[in-house]
N, C-alpha and C positions, 0 to 999 in steps of 0.2 A: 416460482412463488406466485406470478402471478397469473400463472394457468390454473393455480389450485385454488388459487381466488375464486377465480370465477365460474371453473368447473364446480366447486361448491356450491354456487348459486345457481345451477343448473344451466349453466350456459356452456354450448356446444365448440368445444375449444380446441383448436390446429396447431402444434407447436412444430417451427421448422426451426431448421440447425444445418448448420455450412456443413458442420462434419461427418464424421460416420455415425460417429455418438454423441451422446448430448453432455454436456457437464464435464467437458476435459479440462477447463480451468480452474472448477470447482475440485475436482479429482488431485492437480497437483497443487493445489489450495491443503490439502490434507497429505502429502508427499514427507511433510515431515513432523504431521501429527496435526490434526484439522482443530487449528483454533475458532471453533464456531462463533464465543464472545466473550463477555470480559465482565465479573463477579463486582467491579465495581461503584460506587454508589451512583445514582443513574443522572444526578448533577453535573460530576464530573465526566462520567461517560460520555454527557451528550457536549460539552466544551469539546471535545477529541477533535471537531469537527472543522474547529477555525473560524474561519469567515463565512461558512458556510452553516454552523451550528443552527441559527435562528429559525433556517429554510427547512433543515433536515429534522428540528425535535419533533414537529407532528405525526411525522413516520415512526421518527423511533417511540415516541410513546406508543403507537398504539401496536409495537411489534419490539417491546422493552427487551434486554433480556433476559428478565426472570420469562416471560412469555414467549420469545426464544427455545429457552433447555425445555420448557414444558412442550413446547411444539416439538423438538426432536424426539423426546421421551414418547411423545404418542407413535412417534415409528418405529416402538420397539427399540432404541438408542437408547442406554442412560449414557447420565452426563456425572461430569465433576471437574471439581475448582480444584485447577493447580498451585503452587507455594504462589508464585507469580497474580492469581486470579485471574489469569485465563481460562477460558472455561472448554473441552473439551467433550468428544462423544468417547466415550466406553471403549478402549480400545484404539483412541487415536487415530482412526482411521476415514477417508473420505469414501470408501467405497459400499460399504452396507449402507449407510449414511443412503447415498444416492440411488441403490436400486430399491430399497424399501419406497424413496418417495415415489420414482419409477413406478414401479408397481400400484403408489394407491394412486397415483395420477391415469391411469390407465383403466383400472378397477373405478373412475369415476369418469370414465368418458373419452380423456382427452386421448385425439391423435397422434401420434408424431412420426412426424417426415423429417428424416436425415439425409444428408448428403444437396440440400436446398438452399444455396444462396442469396441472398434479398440482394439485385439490382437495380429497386427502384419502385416507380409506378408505372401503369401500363398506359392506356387505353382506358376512359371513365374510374381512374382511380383502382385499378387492381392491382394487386402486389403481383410483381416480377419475380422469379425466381430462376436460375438459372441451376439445372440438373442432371442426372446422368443420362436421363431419358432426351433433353433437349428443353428447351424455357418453357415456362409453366405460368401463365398468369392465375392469380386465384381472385376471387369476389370475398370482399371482411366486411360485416357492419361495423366493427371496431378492430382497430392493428395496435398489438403492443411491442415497440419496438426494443430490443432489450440486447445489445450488439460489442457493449463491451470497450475496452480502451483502446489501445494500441502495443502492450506489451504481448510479448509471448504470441507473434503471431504465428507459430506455427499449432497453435491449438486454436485459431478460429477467429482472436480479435485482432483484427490486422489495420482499426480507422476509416477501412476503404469508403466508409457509410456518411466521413463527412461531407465531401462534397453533396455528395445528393440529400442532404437533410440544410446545409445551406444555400439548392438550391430549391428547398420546400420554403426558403424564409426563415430558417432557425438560425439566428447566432451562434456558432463555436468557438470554444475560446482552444487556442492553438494543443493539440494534446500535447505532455507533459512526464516528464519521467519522473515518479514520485515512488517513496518506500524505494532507493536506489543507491546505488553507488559512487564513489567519487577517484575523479583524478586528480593527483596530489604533482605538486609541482616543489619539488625537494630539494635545497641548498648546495645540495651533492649533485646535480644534473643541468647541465646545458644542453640545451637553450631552457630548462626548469620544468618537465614533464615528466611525472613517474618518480622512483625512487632509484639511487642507487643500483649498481648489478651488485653488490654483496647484498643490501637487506633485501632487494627482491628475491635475489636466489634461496636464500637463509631462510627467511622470515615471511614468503608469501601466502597463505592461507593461514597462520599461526593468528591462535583466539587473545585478543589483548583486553586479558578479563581486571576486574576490579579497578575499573575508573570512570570518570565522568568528564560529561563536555556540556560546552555550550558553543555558540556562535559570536564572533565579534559584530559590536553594532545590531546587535536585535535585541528584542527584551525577554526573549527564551529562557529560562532560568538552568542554571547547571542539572544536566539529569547522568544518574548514575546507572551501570551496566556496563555492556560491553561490547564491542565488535572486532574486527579480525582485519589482518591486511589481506590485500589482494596485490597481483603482479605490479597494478602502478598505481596504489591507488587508499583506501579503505573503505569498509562497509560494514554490514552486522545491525542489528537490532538498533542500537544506540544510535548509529548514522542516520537510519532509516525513519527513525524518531523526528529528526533533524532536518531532513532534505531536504523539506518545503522551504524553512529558511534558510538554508544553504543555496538550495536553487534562485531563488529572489536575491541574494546579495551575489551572486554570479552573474545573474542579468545584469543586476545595477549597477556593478563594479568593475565584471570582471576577472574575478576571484572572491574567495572569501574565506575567512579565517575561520576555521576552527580549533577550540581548546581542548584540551586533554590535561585532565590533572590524572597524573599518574600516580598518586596518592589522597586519595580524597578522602581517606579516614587519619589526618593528618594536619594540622594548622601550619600555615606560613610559615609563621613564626618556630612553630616545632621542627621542618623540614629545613629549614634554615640554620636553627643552630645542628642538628644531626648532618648536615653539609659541612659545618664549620667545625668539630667535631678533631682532632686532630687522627689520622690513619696512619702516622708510622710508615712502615714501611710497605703494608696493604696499596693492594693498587685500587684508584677510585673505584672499579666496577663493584671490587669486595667489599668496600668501605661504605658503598652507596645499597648494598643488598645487605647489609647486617644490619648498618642503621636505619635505613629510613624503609626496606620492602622492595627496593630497583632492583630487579635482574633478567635476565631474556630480553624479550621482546623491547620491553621497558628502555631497558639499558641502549639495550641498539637504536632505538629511536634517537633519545637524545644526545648520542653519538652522529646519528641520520643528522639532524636539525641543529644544534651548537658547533662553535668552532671552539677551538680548543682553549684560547681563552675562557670564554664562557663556559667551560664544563670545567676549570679549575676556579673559580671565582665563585665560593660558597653561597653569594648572595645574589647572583644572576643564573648560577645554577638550581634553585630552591626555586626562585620564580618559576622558573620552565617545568620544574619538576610536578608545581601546582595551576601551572597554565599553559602548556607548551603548545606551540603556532603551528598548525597545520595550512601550508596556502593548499587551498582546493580550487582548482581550476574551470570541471568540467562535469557533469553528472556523466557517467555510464551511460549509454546507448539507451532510447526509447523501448528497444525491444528485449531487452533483459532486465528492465524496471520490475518490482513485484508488482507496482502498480501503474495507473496515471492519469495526472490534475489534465484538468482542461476536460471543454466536452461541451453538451449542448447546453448552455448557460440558463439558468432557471428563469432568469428573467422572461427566453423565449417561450414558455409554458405558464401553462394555468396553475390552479393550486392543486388538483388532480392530476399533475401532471402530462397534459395534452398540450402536444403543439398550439397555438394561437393561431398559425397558418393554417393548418391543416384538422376540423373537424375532426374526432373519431381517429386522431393516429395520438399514441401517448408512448412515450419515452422515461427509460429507467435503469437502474444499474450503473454501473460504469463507466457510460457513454454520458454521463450527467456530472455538470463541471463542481466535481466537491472531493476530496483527497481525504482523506486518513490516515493514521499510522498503523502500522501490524499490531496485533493482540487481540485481535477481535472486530475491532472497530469498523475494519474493509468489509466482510463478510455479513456484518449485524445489518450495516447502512443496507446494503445491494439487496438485503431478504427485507428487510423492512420497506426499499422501495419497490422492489417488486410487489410488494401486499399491496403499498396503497396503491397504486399504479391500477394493481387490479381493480381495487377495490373505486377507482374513477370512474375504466372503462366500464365499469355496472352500474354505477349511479350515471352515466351518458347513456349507458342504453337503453334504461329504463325512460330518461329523459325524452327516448327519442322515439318509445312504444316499442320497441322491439327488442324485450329481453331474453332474446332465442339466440 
């Protein structure tokens, strides 16, 4: 995005890439249907953002998403709003998406060199690149550096870029597993890691749809949807919602609790008396999937999580059923995050985005300490900084007489 910046403005523009190909993130970004961004109201949109909203509305206004799908749409892409208002290209896919823009980025000038990895600066400030041919210094009036997180390193963002961007002077803040998964440490398991071997075996990739959570000790409010288990652990959209604060009460604590009402179209009070409910000679599992919606996955949870007093005690059972305690221990691994916080902190940059240390180098994407949740919001952020990013390093060049 911000090669078409600039190549727009008729500026002569070199895009390198570690890999073979360019856009292998963006590619399995669209893997199971490319959420480009999200249909709604652009108030709420831009809060997505967290602590970091304030920094990032200027971007996002001036690359919104109704301005967004209009920009897809001019490459030939239509677009449309899913039930969800996530917004989507024609066909759900990342790959015409990406060689169309290929194509007019190319049909407007820019180069691209694959298979070139940035290690640095040379000799009088030349980018380093290390290739199949052998190292490569080049000469930039202006470098945009656009390098990515730390997940999914085997598609090209591997972090390698922090050290040498804090030893250009930029502040990092540590990278960060966000949009991820978590390890549960379960009532059923010593030393308390993982779940069970029956629900793991049972129940591991199984979707635990229609409920909602929130986090203990934050002010996050209960959000509805769903996620899935995993061999130790849980994740899914609805986690993923959540990580940020999940991940910060695991710093600070140690663990942290998350809730699961496993009936959230449902009053306390209602799931309470449908517990208390007399079953005869039904056994709880039956009594508890007639009356109140418990069964599967549901049911094995709080089988996982109570002890048996508390799953025959209709009024400590009804709690859990409308808030049951998940201790989470651990996020999933850095490199299987969908995404991750941390990065060259804004502070170290301008409002154009340029290093403060470093003249003429400007930073954007991924590599920029600001997180989001899936639905649009990751992909909107990274194309809208990439615009403005562009759109610095041409208002610095012009600054600097030389807008070639």
């Amino acid at each position: 995005m911000a090669a078409e910046t600039l190549a727009e403005a008729g500026i002569q523009v070199d895009l390198y890439d570690a890999m073979p190909s360019v856009g292998r993130k963006f590619l399995l970004a669209g893997k199971g249907g490319l959420n480009i961004t999200h249909a709604e109201p652009f108030e709420r949109f831009a809060d997505r953002y967290g602590s970091r909203s304030v920094q990032l509305r200027p971007w996002l206004e001036a690359l919104d998403p109704d301005t967004l799908r209009q920009w897809v749409e001019t490459l030939g892409i239509p677009t449309f709003v899913g039930t969800s208002g996530r917004v989507f290209p024609e066909g759900m896919k990342a790959a015409p998406l990406l060689r169309a823009w290929l194509s007019r980025l190319r049909e407007a000038g820019v180069r691209i060199h694959v298979r070139h990895r940035w290690t640095g600066w040379g000799d009088r400030h030349t980018l380093r690149f290390t290739t199949p041919d052998g190292p490569r210094d080049v000469r930039a009036d202006a470098c945009i550096l656009a390098l990515g997180g730390a997940s999914w390193a085997r598609l090209g963002s591997d972090g390698a870029w922090v050290p040498l961007l804090e030893e250009a002077g930029a502040t990092v803040a540590p990278l960060e597993p966000a949009n991820c998964g978590f390890i549960v440490a379960s009532p059923r398991v010593a030393p308390g890691r993982g779940w069970s071997v029956h629900l793991a075996e049972r129940f591991a990739g199984a979707p635990l749809k229609s409920v909602a959570m929130t986090v203990d000790g934050d002010a996050t409010p209960w959000r509805n949807g769903e996620a899935m288990l995993s061999a130790d652990g849980i994740e899914g959209s609805l986690v993923y919602a959540l990580s940020a604060a999940l991940r910060e009460r695991i710093k600070a604590d140690g663990q942290a609790i998350l809730r699961i009402d496993l009936s959230p179209g449902r009053s306390l009070e209602r799931v309470r008396s449908e517990a208390a409910h007399p079953r005869g000679a039904r056994s709880l599992a039956s009594h508890l999937q007639s009356r109140v919606g418990i069964e599967g996955l549901k049911m094995a949870l709080l089988r996982e999580c109570l002890s048996t007093e508390e799953l025959h005690d209709p009024t400590r059972l009804a709690s859990a059923i409308k808030g049951l305690p998940l201790v989470l221990v651990a996020p999933r691994p850095l490199d299987e995050a969908i995404s991750t916080a941390g990065g060259v902190r804004l502070e170290s940059l301008d409002e154009h985005l340029m290093l403060k240390t470093r003249p003429g180098v400007f930073c954007t994407g991924e590599m920029l300490d600001w997180e989001a949740p899936t639905g649009g919001y990751l992909l909107t952020a990274c194309l809208a900084a990439g615009r403005w990013a562009g759109q610095g390093a041409l208002a610095w060049l012009n600054r600097q007489g030389n807008p070639d």
